[in-house]
C-alpha positions in Angstrom: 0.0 0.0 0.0 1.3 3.3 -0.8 2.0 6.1 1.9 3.1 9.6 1.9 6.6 10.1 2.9 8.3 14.0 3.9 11.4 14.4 2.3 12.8 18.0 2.3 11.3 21.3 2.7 10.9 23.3 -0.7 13.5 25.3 0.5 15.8 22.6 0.7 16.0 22.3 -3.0 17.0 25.9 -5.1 15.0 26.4 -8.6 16.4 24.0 -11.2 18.6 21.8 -9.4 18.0 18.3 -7.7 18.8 16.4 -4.6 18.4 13.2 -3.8 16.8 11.9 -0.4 16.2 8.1 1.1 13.1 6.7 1.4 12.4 3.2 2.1 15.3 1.1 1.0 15.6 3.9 -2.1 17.1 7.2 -3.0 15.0 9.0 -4.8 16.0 12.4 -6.8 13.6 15.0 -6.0 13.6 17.8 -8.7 12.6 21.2 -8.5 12.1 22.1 -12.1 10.5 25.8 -12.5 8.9 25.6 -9.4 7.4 22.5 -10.3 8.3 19.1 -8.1 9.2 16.0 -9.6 10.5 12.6 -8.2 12.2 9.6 -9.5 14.6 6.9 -9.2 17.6 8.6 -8.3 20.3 5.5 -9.9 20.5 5.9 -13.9 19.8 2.4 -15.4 22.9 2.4 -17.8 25.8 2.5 -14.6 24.1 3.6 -11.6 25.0 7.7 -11.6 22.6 10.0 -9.5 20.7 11.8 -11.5 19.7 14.2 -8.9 23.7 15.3 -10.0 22.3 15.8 -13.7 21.6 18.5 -15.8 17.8 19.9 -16.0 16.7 21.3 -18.9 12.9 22.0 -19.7 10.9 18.2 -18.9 14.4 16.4 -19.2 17.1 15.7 -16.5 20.8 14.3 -18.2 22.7 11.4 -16.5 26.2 13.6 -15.4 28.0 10.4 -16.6 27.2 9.5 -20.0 24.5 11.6 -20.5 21.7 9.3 -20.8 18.6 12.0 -20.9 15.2 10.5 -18.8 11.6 12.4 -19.1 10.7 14.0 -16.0 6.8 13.7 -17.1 7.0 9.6 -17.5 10.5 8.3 -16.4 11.4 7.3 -20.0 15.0 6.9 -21.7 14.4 9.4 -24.1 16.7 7.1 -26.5 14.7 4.3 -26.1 11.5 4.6 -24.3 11.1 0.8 -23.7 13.8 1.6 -20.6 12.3 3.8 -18.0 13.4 5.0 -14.2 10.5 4.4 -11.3 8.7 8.0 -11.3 6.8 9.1 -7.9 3.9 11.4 -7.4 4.8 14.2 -5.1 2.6 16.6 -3.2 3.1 19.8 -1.4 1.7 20.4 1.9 2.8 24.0 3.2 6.9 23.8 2.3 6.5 19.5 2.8 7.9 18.0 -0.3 5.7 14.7 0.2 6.3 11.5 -1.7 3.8 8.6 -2.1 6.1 5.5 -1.5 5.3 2.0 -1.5 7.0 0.1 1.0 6.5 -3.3 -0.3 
């Protein structure tokens, strides 16, 4: 069942950038794109980089190693969308950045 997990405050994460946050036996890269939260997987698929270190760049967040580029909007590899990265919804309550996580 899912459940609603606080990771940061929407301070805790400046306009454009990312950071990534445990939750459950997972990071997961919390991205503040425009004023606009997004959350995913944080470990790229290829070798495992954070992509909360990546590059954001309208709906699209580049692996810092080999620049692998992933779809904030639906988690796909925009090279080959049959390879995707686990996407979250996230809520804001006040300045909560909230995640629905589930624990299974």
């Amino acid at each position: 069942m899912a459940e609603r997990v606080t990771v940061a405050k929407t301070t805790d994460i400046p306009l454009n950038e990312a950071r990534a946050f445990p939750v459950g036996d997972r990071m997961i890269a919390i991205f503040n794109q425009d004023g606009e939260f997004h959350a995913m997987d944080d470990f790229c698929p290829h070798m495992g980089a954070s992509l909360a270190c990546g590059w954001i760049d309208k709906d699209t967040v580049t692996c810092p190693w080999h620049a692998w580029r992933f779809s904030l909007v639906d988690g796909c590899w925009l090279d080959n969308p049959k390879i995707k990265v686990d996407l979250f919804t996230v809520v804001v309550v006040g300045d909560e950045i909230q995640v629905e996580f589930n624990d299974e």
